[in-house]
C-alpha positions in Angstrom: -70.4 -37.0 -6.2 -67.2 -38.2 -7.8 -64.5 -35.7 -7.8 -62.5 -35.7 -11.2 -58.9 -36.5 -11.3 -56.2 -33.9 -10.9 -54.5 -32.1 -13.8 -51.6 -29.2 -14.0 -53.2 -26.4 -16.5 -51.1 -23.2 -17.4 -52.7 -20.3 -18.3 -54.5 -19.8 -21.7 -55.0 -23.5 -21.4 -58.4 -24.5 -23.1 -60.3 -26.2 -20.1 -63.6 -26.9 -21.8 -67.0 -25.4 -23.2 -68.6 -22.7 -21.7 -72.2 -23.7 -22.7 -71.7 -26.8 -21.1 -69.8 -26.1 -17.8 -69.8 -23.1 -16.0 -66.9 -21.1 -15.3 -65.3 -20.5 -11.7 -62.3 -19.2 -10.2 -58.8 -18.7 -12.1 -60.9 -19.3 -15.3 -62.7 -16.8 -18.2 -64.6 -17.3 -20.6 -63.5 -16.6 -24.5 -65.7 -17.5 -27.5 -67.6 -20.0 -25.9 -64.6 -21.6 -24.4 -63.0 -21.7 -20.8 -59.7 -21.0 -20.7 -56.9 -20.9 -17.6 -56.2 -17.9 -15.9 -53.4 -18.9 -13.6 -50.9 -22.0 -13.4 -52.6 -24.6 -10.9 -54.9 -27.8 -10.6 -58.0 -28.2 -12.4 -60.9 -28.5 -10.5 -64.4 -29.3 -11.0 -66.8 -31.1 -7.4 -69.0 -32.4 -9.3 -71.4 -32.8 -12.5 -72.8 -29.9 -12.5 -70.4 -27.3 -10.1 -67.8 -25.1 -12.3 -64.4 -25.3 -13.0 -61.9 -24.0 -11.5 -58.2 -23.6 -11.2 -56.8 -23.5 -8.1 -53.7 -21.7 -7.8 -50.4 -23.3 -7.2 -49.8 -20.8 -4.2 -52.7 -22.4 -2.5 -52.3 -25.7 -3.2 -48.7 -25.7 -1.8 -48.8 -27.3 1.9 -47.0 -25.2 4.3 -44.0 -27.2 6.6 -42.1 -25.8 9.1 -38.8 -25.9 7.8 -35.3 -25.4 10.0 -35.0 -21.3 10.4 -39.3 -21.1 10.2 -40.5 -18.9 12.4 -43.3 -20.8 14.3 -46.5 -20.2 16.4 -47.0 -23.1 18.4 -49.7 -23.9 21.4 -48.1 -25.3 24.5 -49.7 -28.6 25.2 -47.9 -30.9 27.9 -45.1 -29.8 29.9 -42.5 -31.5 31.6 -39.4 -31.1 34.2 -37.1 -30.8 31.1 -39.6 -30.1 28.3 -42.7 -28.3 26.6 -44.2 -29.8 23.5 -46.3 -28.3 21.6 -48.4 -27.9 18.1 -47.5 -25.7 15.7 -50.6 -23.8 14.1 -48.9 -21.4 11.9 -45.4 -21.1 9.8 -45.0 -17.1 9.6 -48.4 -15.5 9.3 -49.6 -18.7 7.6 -52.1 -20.8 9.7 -51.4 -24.6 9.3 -54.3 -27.4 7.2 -52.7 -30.1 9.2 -51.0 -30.5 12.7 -47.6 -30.1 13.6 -46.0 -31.4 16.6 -43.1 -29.5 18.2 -41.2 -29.4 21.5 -39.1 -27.0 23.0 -36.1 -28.3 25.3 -35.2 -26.5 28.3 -31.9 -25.6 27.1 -33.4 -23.8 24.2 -35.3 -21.2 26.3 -32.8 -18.9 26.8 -29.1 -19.1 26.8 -28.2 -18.1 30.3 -29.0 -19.5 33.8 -30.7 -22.7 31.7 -29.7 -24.7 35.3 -31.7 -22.2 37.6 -35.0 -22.1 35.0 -37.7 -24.0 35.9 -40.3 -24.5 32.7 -43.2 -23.2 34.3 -41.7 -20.2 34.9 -41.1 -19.7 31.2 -44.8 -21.8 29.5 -47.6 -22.9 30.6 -50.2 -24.9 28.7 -52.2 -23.2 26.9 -49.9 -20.5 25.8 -49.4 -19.5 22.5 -45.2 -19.5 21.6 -43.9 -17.4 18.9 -40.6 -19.9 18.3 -38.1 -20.8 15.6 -37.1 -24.1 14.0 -33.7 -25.8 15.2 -33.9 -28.9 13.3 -36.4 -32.2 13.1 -36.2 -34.1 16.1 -37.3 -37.8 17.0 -41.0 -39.1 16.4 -41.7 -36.1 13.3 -41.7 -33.2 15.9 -39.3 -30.0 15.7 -37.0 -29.1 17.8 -38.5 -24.9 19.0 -36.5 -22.7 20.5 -37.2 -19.3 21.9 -33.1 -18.4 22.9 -32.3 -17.2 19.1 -33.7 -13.8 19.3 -36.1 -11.7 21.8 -38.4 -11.3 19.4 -39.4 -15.3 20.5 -41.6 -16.3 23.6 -44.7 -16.3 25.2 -46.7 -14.0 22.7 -50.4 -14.7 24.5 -50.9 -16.2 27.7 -54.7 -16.3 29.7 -53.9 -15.7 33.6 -55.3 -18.2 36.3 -58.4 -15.7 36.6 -59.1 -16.9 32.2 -57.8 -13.1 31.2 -55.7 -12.4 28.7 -52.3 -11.6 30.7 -50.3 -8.3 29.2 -46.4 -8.1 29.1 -44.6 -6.0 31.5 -41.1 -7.2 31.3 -39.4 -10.2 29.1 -40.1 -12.3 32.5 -43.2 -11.4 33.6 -47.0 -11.1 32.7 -49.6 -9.0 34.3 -53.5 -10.1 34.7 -55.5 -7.0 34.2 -58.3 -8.4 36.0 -56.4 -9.3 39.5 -53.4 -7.4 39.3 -50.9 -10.7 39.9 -48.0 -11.1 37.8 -47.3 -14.4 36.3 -43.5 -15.7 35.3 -42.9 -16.3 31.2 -40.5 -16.2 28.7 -42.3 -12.9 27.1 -41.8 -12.3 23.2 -40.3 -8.9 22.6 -43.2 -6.9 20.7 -42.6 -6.7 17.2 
């Protein structure tokens, strides 16, 4: 199963016979010939499979870029430090991994000396956080101090529940009652 080379097509591009190949997506038929319906890669698995065109907005590879706002997974957590993986840029889930970390001055912008991390993430969470910059080792700098609207945005409790804002500091576990400190997104 040899997959053909890759080739830019425009639409109303003449992509081959119709009573040879069959047609697939971003194509259509025309007097026995398959033509483009939308600006992207030609595509065709193998022998027998159809052609296709995949579209340029699919074939582009979203990066987190500085400004991006991110959804990241808290994986490893440190005195001064959380890193993460980014899964999502927007409301657009990530093909590949991302590594991130968020510094404890970039939390919040008051009382950074008092903050402890794990009163802000733990692992597991899931971060809505924006982009600073690139750091060292191809991960981004997060941080969660540019607007409200960035924190903790899902969070399971110690019981395994699903924990449930109640203030921008603190979570609630419907299942035990405890609360739990975070750095809460505001709802949006």
């Amino acid at each position: 199963m040899a997959i053909a080379a890759v080739q830019a097509v425009a639409p109303g591009q003449p992509l081959g016979d119709a009573d040879k190949t069959p047609a697939g997506r971003g194509t259509y038929v025309e007097s026995g010939k398959i033509f483009a319906c939308v600006t992207g890669q030609k595509k065709r698995k193998a022998e027998n499979s159809a052609l296709e065109v995949l579209p340029e907005e699919e074939l582009a590879s979203n990066v987190p870029e500085v400004g991006s706002i991110v959804l990241a997974r808290i994986v490893r957590m440190s005195q001064d430090r959380a890193e993460c993986v980014i899964v999502a840029v927007g409301s657009t889930a990530l093909n590949e991994k991302f590594r991130g970390v968020i510094r404890k001055q970039d939390i919040r912008f008051f009382e950074v000396d008092k903050l402890q991390m794990t009163d802000a993430f733990r692992n597991g969470d899931f971060v809505r956080a924006q982009v600073l910059a690139l750091g060292d080792s191809r991960s981004y700098v997060l941080s969660t101090a540019v607007s409200d609207n960035l924190g903790v945005i899902l969070a399971k409790s110690e019981a395994g529940m699903p924990l449930s804002p109640i203030s921008w500091n603190f979570m609630k576990c419907p299942l035990t009652g405890r609360t739990e400190k975070r750095k809460v997104a505001k709802p949006s």
